[in-house]
C-alpha positions as CSV (number, residue, x, y, z in Angstrom):
1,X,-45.3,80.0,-131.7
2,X,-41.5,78.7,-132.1
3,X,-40.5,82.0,-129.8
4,X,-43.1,80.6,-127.2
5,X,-41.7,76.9,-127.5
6,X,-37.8,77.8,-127.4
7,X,-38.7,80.5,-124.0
8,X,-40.9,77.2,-122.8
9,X,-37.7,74.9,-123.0
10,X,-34.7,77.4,-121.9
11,X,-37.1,77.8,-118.8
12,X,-37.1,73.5,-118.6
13,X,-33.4,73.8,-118.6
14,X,-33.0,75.1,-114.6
15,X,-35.8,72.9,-113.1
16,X,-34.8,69.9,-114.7
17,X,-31.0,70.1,-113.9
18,X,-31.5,70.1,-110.2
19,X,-32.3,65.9,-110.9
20,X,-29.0,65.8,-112.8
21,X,-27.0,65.3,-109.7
22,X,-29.0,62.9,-107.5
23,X,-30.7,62.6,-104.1
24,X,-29.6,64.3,-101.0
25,X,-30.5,63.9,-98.0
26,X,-30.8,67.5,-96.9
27,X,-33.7,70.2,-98.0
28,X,-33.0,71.6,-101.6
29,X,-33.0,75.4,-102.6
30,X,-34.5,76.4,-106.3
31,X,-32.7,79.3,-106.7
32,X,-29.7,78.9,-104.0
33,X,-28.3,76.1,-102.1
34,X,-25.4,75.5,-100.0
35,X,-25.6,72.6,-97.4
36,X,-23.1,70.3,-96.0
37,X,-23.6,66.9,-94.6
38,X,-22.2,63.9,-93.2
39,X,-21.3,60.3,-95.7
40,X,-22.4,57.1,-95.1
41,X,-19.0,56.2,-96.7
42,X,-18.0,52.4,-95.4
43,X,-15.9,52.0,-92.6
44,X,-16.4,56.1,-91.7
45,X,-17.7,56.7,-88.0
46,X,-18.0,60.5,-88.5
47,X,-16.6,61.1,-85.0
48,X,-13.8,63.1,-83.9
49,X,-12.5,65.0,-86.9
50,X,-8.9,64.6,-87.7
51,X,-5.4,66.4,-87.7
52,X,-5.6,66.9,-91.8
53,X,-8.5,67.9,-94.4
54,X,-8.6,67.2,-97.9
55,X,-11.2,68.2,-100.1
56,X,-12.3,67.1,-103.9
57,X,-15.5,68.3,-106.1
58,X,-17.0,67.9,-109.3
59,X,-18.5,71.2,-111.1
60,X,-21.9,71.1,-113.3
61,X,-23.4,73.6,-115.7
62,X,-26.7,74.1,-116.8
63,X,-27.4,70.0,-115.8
64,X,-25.2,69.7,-119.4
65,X,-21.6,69.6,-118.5
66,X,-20.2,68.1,-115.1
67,X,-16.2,68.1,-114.7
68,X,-14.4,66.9,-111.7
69,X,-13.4,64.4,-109.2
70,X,-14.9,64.2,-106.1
71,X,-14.0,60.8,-104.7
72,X,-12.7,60.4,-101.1
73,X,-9.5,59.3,-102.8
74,X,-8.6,62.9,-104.4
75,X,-9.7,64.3,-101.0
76,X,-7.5,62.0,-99.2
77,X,-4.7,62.3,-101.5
78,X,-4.9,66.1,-102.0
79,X,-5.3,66.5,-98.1
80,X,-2.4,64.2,-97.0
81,X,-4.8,62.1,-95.3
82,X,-4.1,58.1,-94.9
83,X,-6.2,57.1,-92.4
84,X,-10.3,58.7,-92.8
85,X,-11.9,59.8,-89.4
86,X,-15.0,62.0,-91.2
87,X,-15.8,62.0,-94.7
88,X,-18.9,64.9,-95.6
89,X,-20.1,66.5,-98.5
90,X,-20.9,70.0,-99.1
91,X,-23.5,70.7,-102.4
92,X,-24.0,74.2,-103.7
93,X,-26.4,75.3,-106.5
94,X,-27.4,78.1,-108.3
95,X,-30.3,78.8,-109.9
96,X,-32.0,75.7,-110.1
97,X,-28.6,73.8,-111.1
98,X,-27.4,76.4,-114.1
99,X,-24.2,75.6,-111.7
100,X,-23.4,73.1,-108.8
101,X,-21.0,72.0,-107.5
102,X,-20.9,69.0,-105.5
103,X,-17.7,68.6,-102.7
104,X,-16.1,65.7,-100.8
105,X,-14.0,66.8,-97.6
106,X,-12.1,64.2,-95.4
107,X,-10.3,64.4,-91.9
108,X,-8.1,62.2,-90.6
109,X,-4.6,61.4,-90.1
């Protein structure tokens, strides 16, 4: 019976780290994801892209551990960019959210 309960809750572990991460507006994967969208980030029109990309992210395992930055800061700062055209995202996961990994990517000038 302890064997059934501990195979019951390692098998938890994937479905319930998908909600570890938040909402997204695009259609999630169970066993494999990997979809880029546009930000609502303030001020952004999402027009022409820029001259200069910069990109940030954030890593999670098993909906336990998350490590990272992924603010449009870092983006901006680790792609040179001072003024923000487009700001998207780009989420990846793997079964069920053992990993993700959650990206910010700037263009501008």
């Amino acid at each position: 019976m302890k064997k059934l309960g501990l195979i019951a809750c390692l098998l938890a572990i994937p479905v319930l780290a998908g909600c570890s991460y938040g909402i997204t507006p695009v259609p999630d994967g169970g066993l494999f994801s990997s979809v880029k969208y546009p930000s609502y980030y303030g001020g952004v029109t999402n027009d022409a892209a820029g001259a200069k990309t910069g990109a940030s992210s954030a890593t999670g395992f098993v909906g336990l551990i998350a490590v990272g930055d992924a603010s449009v800061e870092t983006a901006c700062a680790n792609g040179g960019v001072s003024k923000i055209k487009t700001v998207s995202h780009k989420t990846t996961k793997i079964l069920g959210g053992l990993y993700w990994k959650f990206e910010t990517i700037v263009t501008g000038d």
